[in-house]
Each structure stands twice: as structure tokens, then as C-alpha cells.
ZADO-1210 file (C-alpha; in nm, 4 decimals, padded with zeros to 6 digits):
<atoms>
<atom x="00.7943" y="02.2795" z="00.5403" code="UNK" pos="1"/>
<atom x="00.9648" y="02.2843" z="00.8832" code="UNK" pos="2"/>
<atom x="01.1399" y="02.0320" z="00.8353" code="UNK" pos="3"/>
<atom x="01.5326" y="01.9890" z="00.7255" code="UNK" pos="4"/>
<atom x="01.6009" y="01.9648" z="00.3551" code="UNK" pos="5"/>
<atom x="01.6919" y="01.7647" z="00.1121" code="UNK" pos="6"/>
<atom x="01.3893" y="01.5344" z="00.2036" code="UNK" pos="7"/>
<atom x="01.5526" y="01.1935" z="00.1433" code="UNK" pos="8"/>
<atom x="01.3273" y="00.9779" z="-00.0930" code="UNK" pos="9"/>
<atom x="01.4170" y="00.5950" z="-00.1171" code="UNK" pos="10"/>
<atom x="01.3906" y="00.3818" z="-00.3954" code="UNK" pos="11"/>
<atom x="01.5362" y="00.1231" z="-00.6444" code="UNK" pos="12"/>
<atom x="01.7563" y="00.1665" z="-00.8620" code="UNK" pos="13"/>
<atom x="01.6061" y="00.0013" z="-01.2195" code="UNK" pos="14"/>
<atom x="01.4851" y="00.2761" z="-01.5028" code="UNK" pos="15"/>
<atom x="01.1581" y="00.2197" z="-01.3930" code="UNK" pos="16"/>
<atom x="01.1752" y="00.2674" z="-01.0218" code="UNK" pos="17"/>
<atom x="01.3561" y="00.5956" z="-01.0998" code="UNK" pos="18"/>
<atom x="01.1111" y="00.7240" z="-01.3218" code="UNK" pos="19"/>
<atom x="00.8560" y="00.6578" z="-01.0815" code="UNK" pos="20"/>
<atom x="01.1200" y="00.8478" z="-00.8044" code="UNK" pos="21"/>
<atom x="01.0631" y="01.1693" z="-01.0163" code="UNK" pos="22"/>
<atom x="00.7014" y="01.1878" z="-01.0944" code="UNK" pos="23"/>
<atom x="00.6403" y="01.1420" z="-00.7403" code="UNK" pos="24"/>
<atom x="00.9248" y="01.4399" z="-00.6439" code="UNK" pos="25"/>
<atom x="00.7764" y="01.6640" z="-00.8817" code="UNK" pos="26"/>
<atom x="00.3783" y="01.5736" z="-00.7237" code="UNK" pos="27"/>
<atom x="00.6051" y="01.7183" z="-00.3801" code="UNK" pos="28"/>
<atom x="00.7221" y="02.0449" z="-00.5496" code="UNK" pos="29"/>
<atom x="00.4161" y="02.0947" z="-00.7118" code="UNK" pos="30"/>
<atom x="00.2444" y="02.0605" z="-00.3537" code="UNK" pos="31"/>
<atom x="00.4460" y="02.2386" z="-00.1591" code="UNK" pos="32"/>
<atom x="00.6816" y="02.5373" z="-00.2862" code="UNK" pos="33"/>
<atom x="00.9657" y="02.5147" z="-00.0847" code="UNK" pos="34"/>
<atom x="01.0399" y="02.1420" z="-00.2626" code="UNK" pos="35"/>
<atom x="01.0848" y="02.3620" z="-00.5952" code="UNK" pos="36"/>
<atom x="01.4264" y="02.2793" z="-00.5896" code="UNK" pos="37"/>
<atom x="01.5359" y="02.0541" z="-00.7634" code="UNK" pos="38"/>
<atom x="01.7943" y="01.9716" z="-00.4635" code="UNK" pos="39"/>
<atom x="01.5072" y="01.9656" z="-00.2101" code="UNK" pos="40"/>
<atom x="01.4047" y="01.5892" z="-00.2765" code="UNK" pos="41"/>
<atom x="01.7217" y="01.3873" z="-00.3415" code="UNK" pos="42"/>
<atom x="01.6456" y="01.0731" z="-00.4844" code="UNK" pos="43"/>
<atom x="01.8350" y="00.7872" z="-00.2928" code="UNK" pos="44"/>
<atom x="01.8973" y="00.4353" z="-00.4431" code="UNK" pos="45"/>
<atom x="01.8288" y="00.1190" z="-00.2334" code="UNK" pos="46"/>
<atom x="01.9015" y="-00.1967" z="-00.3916" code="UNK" pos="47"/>
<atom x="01.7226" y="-00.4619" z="-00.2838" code="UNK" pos="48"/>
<atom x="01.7280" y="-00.8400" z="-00.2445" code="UNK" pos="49"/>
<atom x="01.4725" y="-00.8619" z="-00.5106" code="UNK" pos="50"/>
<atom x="01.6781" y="-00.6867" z="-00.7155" code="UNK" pos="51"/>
<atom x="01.9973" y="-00.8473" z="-00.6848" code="UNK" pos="52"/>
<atom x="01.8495" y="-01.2048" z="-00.7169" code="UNK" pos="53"/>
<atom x="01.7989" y="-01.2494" z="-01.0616" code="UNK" pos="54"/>
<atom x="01.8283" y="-01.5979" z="-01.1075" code="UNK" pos="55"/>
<atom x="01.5285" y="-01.7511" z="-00.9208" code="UNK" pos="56"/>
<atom x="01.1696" y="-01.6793" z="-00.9229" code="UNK" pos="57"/>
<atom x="01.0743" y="-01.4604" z="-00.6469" code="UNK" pos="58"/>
<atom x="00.7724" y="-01.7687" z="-00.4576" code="UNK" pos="59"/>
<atom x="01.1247" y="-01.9252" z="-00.4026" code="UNK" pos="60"/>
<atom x="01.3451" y="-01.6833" z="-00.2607" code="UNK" pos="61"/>
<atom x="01.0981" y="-01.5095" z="-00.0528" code="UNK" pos="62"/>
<atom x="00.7734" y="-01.2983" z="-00.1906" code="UNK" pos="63"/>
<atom x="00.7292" y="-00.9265" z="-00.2923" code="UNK" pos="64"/>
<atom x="00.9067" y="-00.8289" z="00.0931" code="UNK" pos="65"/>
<atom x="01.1902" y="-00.8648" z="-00.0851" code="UNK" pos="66"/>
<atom x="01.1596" y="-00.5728" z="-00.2972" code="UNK" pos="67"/>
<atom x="01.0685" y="-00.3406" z="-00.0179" code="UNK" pos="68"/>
<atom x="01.3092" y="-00.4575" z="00.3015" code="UNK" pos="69"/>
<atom x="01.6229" y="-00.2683" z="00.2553" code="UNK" pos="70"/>
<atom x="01.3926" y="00.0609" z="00.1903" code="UNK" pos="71"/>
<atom x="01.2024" y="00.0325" z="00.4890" code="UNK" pos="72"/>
<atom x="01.4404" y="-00.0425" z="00.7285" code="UNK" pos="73"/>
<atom x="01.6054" y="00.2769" z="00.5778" code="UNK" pos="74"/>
<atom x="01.3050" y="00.4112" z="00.6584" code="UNK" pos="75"/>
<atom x="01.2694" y="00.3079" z="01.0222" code="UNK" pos="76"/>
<atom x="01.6720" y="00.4080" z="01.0696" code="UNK" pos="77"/>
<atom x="01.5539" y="00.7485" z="01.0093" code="UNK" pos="78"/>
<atom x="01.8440" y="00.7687" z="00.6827" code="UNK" pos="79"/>
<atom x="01.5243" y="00.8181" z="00.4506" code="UNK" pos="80"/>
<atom x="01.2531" y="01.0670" z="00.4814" code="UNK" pos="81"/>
<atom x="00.9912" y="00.8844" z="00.2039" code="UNK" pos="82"/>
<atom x="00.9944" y="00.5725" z="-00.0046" code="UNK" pos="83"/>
<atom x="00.8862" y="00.4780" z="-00.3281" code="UNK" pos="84"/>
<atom x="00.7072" y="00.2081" z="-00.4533" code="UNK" pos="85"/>
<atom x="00.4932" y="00.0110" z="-00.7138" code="UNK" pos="86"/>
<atom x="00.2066" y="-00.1087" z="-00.5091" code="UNK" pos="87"/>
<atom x="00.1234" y="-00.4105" z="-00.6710" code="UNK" pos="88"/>
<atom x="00.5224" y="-00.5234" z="-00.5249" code="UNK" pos="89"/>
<atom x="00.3909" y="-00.3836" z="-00.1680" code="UNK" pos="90"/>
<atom x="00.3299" y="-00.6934" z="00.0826" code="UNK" pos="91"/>
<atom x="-00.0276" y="-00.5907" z="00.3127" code="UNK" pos="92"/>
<atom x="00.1117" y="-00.5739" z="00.5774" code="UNK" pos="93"/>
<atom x="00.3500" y="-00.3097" z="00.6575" code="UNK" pos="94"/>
<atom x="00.6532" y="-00.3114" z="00.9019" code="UNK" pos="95"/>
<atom x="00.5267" y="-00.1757" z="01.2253" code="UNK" pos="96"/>
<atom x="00.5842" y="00.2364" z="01.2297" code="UNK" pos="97"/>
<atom x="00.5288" y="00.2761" z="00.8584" code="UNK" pos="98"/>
<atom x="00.2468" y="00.3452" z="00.6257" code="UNK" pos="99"/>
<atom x="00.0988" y="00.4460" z="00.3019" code="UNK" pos="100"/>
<atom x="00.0582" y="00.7531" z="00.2882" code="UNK" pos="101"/>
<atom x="00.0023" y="00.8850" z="-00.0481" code="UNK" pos="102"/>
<atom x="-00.0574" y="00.7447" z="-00.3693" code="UNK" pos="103"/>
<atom x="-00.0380" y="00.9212" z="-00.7029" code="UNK" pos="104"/>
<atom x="-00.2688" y="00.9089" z="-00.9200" code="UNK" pos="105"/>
<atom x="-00.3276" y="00.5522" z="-01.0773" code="UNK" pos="106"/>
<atom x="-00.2011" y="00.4765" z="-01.4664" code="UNK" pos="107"/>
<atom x="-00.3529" y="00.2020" z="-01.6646" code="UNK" pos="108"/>
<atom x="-00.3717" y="-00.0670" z="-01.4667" code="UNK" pos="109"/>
<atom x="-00.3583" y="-00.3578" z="-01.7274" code="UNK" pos="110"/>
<atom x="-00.1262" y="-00.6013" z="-01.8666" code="UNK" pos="111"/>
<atom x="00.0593" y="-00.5935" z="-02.2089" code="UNK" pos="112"/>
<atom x="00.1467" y="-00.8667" z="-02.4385" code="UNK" pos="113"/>
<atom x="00.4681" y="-00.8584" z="-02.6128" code="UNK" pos="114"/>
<atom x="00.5101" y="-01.0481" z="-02.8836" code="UNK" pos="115"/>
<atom x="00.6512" y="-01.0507" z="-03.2707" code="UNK" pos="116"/>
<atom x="00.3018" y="-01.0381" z="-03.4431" code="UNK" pos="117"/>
<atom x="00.0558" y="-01.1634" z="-03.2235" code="UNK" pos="118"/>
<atom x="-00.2049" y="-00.8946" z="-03.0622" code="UNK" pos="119"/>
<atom x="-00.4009" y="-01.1496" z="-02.8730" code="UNK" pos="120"/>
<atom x="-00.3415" y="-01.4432" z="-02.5997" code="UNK" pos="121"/>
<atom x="-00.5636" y="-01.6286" z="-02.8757" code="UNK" pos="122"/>
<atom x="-00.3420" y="-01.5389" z="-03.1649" code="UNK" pos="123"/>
<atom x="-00.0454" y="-01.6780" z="-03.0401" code="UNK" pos="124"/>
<atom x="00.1577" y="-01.9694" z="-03.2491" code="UNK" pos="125"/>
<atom x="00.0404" y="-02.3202" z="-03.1241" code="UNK" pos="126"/>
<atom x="00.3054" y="-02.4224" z="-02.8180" code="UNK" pos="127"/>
<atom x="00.4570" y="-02.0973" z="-02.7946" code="UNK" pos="128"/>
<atom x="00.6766" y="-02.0242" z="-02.5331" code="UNK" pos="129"/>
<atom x="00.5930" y="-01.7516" z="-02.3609" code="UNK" pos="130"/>
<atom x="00.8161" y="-01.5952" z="-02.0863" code="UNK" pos="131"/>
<atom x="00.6652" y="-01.4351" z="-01.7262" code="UNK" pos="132"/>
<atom x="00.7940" y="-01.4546" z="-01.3861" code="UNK" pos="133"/>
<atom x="00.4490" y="-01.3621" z="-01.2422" code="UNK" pos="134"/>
<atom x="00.2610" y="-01.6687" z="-01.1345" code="UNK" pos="135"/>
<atom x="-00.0671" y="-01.4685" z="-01.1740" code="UNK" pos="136"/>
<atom x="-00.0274" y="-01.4332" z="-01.5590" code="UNK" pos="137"/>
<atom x="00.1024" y="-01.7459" z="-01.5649" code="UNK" pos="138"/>
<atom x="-00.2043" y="-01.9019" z="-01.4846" code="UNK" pos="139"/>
<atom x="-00.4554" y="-01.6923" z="-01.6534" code="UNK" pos="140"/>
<atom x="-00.2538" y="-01.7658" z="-01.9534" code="UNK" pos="141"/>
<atom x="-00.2440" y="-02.1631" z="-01.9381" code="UNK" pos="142"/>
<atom x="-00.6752" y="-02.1078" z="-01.8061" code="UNK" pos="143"/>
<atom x="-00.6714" y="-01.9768" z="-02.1869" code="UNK" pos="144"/>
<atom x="-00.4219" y="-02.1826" z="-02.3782" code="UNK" pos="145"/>
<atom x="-00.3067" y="-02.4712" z="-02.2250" code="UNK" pos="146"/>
<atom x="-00.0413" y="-02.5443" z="-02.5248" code="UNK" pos="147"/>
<atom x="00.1420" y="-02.2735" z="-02.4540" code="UNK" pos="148"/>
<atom x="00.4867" y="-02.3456" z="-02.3184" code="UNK" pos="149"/>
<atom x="00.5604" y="-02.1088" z="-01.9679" code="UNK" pos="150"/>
<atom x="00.9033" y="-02.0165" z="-01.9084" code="UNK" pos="151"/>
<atom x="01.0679" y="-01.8266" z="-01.6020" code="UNK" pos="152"/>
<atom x="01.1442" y="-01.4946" z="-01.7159" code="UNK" pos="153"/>
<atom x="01.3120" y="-01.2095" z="-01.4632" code="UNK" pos="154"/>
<atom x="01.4993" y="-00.8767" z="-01.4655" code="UNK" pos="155"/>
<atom x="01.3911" y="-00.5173" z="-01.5959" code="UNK" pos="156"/>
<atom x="01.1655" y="-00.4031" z="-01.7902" code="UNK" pos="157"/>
<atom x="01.4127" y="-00.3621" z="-02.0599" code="UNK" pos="158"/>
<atom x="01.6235" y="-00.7032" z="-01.9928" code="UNK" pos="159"/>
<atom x="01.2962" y="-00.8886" z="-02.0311" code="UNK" pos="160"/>
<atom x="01.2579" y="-00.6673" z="-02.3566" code="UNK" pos="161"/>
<atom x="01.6168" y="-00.7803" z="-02.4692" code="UNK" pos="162"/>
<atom x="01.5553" y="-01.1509" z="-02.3781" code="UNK" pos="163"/>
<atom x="01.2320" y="-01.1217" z="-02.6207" code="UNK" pos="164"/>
<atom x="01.4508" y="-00.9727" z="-02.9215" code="UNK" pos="165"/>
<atom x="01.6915" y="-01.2609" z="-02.9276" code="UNK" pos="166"/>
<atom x="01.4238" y="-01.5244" z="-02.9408" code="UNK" pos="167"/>
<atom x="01.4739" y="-01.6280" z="-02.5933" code="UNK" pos="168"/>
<atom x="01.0731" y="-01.6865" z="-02.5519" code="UNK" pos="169"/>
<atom x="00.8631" y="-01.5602" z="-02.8428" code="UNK" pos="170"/>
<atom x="00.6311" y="-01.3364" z="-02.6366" code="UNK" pos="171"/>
<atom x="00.6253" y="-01.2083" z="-02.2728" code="UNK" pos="172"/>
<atom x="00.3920" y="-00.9547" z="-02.0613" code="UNK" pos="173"/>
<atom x="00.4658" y="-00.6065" z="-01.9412" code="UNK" pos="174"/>
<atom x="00.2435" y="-00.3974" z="-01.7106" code="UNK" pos="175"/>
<atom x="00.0956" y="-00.0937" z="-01.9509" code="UNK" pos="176"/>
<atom x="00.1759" y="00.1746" z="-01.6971" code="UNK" pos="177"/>
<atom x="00.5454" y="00.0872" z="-01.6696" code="UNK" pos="178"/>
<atom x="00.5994" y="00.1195" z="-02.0539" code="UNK" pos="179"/>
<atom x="00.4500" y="00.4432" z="-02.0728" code="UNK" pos="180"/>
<atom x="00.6324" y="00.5758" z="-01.7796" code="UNK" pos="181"/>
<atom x="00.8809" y="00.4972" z="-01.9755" code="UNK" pos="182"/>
<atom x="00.8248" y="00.6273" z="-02.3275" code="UNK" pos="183"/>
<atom x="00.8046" y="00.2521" z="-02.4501" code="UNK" pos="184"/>
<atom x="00.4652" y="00.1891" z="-02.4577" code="UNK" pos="185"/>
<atom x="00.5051" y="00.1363" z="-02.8693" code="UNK" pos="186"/>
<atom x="00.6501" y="-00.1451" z="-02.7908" code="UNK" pos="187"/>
<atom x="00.3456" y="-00.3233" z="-02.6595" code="UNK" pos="188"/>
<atom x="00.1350" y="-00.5597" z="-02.9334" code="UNK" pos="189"/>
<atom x="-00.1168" y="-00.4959" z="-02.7491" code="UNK" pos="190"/>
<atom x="-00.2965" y="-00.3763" z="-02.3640" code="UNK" pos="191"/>
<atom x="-00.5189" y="-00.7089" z="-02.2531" code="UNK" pos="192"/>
<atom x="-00.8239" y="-00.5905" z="-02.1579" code="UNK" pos="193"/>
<atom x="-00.9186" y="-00.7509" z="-01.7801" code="UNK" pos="194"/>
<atom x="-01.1404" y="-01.0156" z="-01.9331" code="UNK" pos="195"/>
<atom x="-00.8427" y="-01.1620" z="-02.0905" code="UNK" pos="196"/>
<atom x="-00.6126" y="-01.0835" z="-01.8428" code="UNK" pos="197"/>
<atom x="-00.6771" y="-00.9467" z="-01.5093" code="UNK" pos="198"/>
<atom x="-00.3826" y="-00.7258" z="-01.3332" code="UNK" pos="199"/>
<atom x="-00.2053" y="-00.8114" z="-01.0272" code="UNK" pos="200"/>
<atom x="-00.3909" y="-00.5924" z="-00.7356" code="UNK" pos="201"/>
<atom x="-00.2910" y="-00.2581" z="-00.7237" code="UNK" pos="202"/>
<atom x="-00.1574" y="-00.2474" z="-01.0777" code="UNK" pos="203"/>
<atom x="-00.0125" y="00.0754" z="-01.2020" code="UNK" pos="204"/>
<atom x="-00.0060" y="00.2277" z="-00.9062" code="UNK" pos="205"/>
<atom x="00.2732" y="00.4491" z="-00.7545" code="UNK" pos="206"/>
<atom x="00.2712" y="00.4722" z="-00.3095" code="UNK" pos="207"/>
<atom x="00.4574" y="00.6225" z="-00.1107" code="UNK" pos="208"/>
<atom x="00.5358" y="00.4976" z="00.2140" code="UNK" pos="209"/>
<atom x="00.6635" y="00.7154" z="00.5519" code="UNK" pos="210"/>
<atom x="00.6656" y="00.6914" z="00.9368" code="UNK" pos="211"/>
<atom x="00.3389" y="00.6968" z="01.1322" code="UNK" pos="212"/>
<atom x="00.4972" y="00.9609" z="01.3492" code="UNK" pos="213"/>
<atom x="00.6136" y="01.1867" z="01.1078" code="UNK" pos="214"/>
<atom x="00.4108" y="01.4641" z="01.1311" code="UNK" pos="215"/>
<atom x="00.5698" y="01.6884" z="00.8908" code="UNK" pos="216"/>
<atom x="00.5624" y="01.4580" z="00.6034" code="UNK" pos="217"/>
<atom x="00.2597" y="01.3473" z="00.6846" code="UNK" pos="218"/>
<atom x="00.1279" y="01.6322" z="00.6398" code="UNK" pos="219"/>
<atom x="00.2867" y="01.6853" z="00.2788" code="UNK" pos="220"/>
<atom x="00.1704" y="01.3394" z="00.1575" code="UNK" pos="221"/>
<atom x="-00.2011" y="01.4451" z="00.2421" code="UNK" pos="222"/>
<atom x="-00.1951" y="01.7483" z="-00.0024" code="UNK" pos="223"/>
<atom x="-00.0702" y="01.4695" z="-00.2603" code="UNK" pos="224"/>
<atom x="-00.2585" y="01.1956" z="-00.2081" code="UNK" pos="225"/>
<atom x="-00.5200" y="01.0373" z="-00.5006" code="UNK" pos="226"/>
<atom x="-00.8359" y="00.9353" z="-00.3009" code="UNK" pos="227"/>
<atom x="-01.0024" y="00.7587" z="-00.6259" code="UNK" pos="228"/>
<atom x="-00.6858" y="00.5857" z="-00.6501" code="UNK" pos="229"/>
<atom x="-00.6404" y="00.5139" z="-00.2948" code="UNK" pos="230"/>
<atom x="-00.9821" y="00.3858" z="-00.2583" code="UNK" pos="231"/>
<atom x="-00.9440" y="00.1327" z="-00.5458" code="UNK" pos="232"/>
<atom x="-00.6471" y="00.0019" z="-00.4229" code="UNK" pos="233"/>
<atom x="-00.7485" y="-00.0330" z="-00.1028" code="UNK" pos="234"/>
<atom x="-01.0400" y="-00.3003" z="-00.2242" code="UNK" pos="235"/>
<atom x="-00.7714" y="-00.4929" z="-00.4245" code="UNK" pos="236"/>
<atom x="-00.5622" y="-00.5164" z="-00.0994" code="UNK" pos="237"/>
<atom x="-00.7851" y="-00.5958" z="00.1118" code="UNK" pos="238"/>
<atom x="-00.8864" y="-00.8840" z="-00.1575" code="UNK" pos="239"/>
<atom x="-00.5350" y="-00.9811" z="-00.1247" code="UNK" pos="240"/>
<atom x="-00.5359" y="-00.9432" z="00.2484" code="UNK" pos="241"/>
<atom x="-00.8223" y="-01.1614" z="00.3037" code="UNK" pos="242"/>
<atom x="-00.6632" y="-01.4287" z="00.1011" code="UNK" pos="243"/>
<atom x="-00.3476" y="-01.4400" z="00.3219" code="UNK" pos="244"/>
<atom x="-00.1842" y="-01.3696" z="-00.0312" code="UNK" pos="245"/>
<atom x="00.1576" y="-01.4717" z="-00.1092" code="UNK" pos="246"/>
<atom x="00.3305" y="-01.5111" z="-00.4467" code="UNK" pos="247"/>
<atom x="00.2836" y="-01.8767" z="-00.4387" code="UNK" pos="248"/>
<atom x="-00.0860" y="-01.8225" z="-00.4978" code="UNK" pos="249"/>
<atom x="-00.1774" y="-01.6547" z="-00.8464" code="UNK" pos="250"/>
<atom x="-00.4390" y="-01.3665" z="-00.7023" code="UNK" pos="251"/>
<atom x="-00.5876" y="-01.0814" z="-00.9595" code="UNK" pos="252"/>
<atom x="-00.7827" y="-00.7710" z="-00.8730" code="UNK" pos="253"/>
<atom x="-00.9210" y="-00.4703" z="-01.0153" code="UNK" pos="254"/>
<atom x="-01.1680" y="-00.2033" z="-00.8798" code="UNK" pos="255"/>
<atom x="-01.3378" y="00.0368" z="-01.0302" code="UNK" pos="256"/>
<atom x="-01.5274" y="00.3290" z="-00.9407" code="UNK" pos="257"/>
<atom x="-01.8500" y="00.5299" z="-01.0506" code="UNK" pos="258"/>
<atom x="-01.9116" y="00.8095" z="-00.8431" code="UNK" pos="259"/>
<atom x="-01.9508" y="00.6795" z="-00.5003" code="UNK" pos="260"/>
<atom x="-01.9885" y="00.3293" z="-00.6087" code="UNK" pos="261"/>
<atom x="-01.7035" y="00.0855" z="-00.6757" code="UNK" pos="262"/>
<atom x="-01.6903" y="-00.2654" z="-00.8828" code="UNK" pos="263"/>
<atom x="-01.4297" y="-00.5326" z="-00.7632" code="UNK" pos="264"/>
<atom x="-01.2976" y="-00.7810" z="-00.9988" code="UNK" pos="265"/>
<atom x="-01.1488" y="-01.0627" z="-00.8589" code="UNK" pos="266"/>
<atom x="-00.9514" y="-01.4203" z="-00.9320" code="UNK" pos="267"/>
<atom x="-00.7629" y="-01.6972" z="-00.7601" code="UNK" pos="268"/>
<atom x="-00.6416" y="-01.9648" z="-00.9421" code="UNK" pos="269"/>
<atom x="-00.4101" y="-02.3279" z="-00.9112" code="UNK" pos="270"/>
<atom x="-00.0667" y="-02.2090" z="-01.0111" code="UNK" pos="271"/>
<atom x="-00.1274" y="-02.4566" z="-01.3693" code="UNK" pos="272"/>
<atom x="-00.4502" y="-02.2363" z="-01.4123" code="UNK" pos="273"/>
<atom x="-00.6373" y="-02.5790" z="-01.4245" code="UNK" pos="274"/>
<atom x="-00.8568" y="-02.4278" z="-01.1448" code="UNK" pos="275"/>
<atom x="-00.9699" y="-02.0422" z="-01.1738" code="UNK" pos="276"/>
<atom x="-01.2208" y="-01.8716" z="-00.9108" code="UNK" pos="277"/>
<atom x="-01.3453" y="-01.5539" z="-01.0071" code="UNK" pos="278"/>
<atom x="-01.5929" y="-01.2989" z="-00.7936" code="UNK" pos="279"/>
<atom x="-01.7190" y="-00.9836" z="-00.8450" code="UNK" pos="280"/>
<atom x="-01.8644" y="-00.7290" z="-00.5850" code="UNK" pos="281"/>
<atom x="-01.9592" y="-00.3309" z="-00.5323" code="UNK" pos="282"/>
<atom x="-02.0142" y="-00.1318" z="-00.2564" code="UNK" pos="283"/>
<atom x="-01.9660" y="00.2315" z="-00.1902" code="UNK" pos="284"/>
<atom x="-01.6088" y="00.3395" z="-00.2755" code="UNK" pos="285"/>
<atom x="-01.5812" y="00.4873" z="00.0981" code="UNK" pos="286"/>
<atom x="-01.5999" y="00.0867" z="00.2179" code="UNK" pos="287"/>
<atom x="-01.3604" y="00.0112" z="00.0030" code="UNK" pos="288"/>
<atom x="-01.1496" y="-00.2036" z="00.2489" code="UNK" pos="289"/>
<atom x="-01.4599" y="-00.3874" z="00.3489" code="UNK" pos="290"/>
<atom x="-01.5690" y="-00.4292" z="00.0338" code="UNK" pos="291"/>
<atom x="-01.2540" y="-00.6383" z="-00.0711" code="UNK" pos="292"/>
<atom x="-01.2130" y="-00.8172" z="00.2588" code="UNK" pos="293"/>
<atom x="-01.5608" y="-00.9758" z="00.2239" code="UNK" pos="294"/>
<atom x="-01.4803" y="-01.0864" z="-00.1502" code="UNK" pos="295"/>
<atom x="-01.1531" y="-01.2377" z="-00.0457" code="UNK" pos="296"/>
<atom x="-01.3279" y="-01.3875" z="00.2156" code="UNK" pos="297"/>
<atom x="-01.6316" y="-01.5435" z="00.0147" code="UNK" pos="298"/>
<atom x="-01.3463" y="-01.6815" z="-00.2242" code="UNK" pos="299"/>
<atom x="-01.1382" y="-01.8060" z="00.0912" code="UNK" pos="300"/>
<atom x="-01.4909" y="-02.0158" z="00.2036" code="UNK" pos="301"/>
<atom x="-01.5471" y="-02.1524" z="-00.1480" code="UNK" pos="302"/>
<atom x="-01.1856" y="-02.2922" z="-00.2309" code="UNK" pos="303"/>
<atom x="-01.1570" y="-02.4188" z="00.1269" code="UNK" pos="304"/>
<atom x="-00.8193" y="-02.4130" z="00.3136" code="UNK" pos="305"/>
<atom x="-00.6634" y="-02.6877" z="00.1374" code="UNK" pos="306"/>
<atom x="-00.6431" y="-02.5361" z="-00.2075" code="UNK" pos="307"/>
<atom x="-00.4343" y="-02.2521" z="-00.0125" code="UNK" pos="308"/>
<atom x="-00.1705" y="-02.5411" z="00.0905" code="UNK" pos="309"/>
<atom x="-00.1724" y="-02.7132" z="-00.2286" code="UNK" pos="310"/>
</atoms>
């Protein structure tokens, strides 16, 4: 590295985030020796609007920007090297200047249910309340069970958890990849496989973000950098992308891959799940972006504008 050290790395603050902060600064040491120190990456905390609005669902206060703002203009300011962040909270498009550049290798990408008893959507009491902030599980959930009582449910991974324990809803969902990153992933009744439940796009993956013209990080990102991962993303984006995505519109994706082929999974559905459009494509994994633009797309021409107003 030519570059000054400590590299600065941005992120928020919540246990997860920070987990995620040091798998990704020991990917950097392990690519590049003179990040060995344990002092060469400092970890900087960025709190966010996202994080310090607890008390409203984020389609109302603004959309998945608001978890990555504060970081980014830190990165444009120059005060951070590198950012941080669970994908599936990254909006398409970037600020201009910045990119994703790297992406570490992808955990399991699907949802958990919590619940006390219950492995299965299906198994769940009749009018159960069931606790999610995520419009996109939200739906899928009243597709499948329509009795089932949704209630707004926000904060951490382990507030959420807390909320559950004192009856506040009698089940909830986690992402898989977030309770095993950190050591909780006991606690899950049980993963949802995507025919049950398909992930939000970009699900269990960890990016990190930089300045186009940085050359010198740039440069370290590449020797990091998960191209299976990165190309399976990239089709779930684009998906997204194509669909002029925001988080008033429940959206699911998942890609695949099989040598040089990759499988797209996709769904849009009415916020009260009454109406659910699914599609499923391949291509080779090195159209990836195409691949998921022309679902999203095909979807887009089916459903017609006005289901996009709605």
C-alpha cells in the first residue's frame, strides 16, 4: 500500500454492522500484508438516519438511502477511506463518485422465522401476529396466510429478538446470514427455503463501497472481491433496478449460479400480498446485469405502470 494508514472504514454502529466491519478488515489484512495490523483499518462509526429513526417504518421516512447517506457523504468528504454495507440496504443507484467495489463472499441468503414453536409459515397459530418491518416479507407472508395479523416491527437484530421474548408479536423474521454472523443462528426455528419465502435482493451479502478515483484502494478491493457473489448480486439489482424499486413496493430476488450459467428468481407483489408476480430467467453469469434488467423489465410490462402507483 502507498497509501497513508489507518485506512478509515465507515460503518454503523449496531452489533451487526460491526461484525460485518471486521470480517471485511480482516478480508484487507489477509489481502494485503501491510493491513496486518490490527491499527491499519480503524473501524469508524456513522450513525445514520435509519438508525436513529426507530419509530416509523422506513417507506415513510424515506427508503434504504437512509441507511447509507451519512457514510457516503463521509465518503465523498474524503474523512473515510471505505464503507461498509449490507447490500440488500444499498439503494441502485449510487451517489455520483462512488462505487462497489468489492463484495465478500455471499452467506446464506435466506430468511428465518422466529417463533416459540412453530418451524413453518404454515404451522403458525391461526391469527398470529407476526412482527416485520420489511414490506417484502410482509407480503409473501399474507400471499400464504392471510389470517395472520402483520405488525410494524423495527430496531436490531437483537431488539427485535427482545420484543419477541416478551410476547410483543409471537413470531418475527431474521435474515439467516445476520444470525450467524453473529453466533445466534440457534435462535432461528427455522431458515425458509425461497419457495416459501424469497429474500430481499442481494440478501446476505457484505459490499464495500469507495471512490471511483481512488486508485489505491481500488486496487486493494480487486484482490478481495467475490466474482460468484458479485455476479449474483448484480442480477438481483439489476431486477430491482429495472423495477424503479423503492421500499414501498415488496420486490424479492435470488440468483443462482452453475458454472457459467445463472438462475434468477424473482417476485413483485401488492403490499397486502393479494397480488404476487413471480418470473424466473438464466443466462450466462457474465450477463448477469442484463440478465436481471430484462426480468425486471418483462415484470414491469406485465403489471403495467399503474400497479407501480398503487
Amino acid at each position: 500500500m502507498t497509501r497513508r494508514l489507518p485506512l478509515q472504514l465507515g460503518t454503523r454502529g449496531s452489533p451487526l454492522a460491526l461484525a460485518q466491519a471486521r470480517l471485511v478488515r480482516a478480508a484487507l489484512a489477509e489481502a494485503d500484508a501491510d493491513l496486518t495490523a490490527e491499527d491499519a483499518v480503524e473501524i469508524v462509526v456513522v450513525k445514520t438516519t435509519g438508525d436513529r429513526v426507530q419509530d416509523r417504518l422506513l417507506a415513510d421516512i424515506g427508503g434504504k438511502g437512509l441507511f447509507t447517506k451519512e457514510i457516503e457523504e463521509g465518503l465523498q468528504a474524503g474523512t473515510l477511506d471505505l464503507a461498509v454495507h449490507s447490500m440488500k440496504d444499498m439503494p441502485t443507484q449510487l451517489p455520483d463518485g462512488l462505487l462497489i467495489a468489492a463484495v465478500l463472499p455471499r452467506a446464506d441468503p435466506r430468511d428465518a422465522l422466529i417463533a416459540r414453536g412453530p418451524r413453518s409459515i404454515g404451522a403458525l397459530p391461526r391469527g398470529a401476529t407476526v412482527g416485520t418491518a420489511s414490506l417484502r416479507r410482509a407480503a409473501q407472508l399474507m400471499a400464504a396466510r392471510p389470517d395472520l395479523h402483520v405488525a410494524p416491527l423495527r430496531g436490531n437484530v437483537q431488539t427485535r429478538l427482545r420484543k419477541l421474548e416478551a410476547g410483543e408479536v409471537d413470531a418475527t423474521f431474521l435474515a439467516m446470514a445476520g444470525l450467524v454472523r453473529l453466533g445466534l443462528g440457534e435462535v432461528a426455528s427455522a431458515p425458509l427455503e425461497p419457495e416459501e419465502m424469497l429474500p430481499a435482493p442481494a440478501q446476505g451479502a457484505i459490499g464495500i463501497e469507495c471512490r471511483a478515483d481512488d486508485a489505491d484502494v481500488l486496487a486493494l478491493l480487486a484482490r478481495v472481491d467475490h466474482l460468484d457473489t458479485m455476479q449474483r448480486i448484480t442480477a438481483e439489482r439489476a431486477f430491482l433496478a429495472a423495477l424503479d424499486g423503492s421500499c414501498r413496493t415488496p420486490i424479492a430476488a435470488l440468483a443462482e449460479t452453475a458454472g457459467d450459467r445463472l438462475r434468477l428468481r424473482g417476485l413483485v407483489a401488492s403490499p397486502d400480498g393479494r397480488k404476487v408476480e413471480r418470473i424466473e430467467a438464466e443466462g450466462s453469469a457474465t450477463a448477469a446485469a442484463a440478465t436481471g434488467a430484462e426480468a425486471g423489465a418483462q415484470v414491469r410490462q406485465r403489471l403495467g405502470p399503474g400497479f407501480f402507483l398503487a
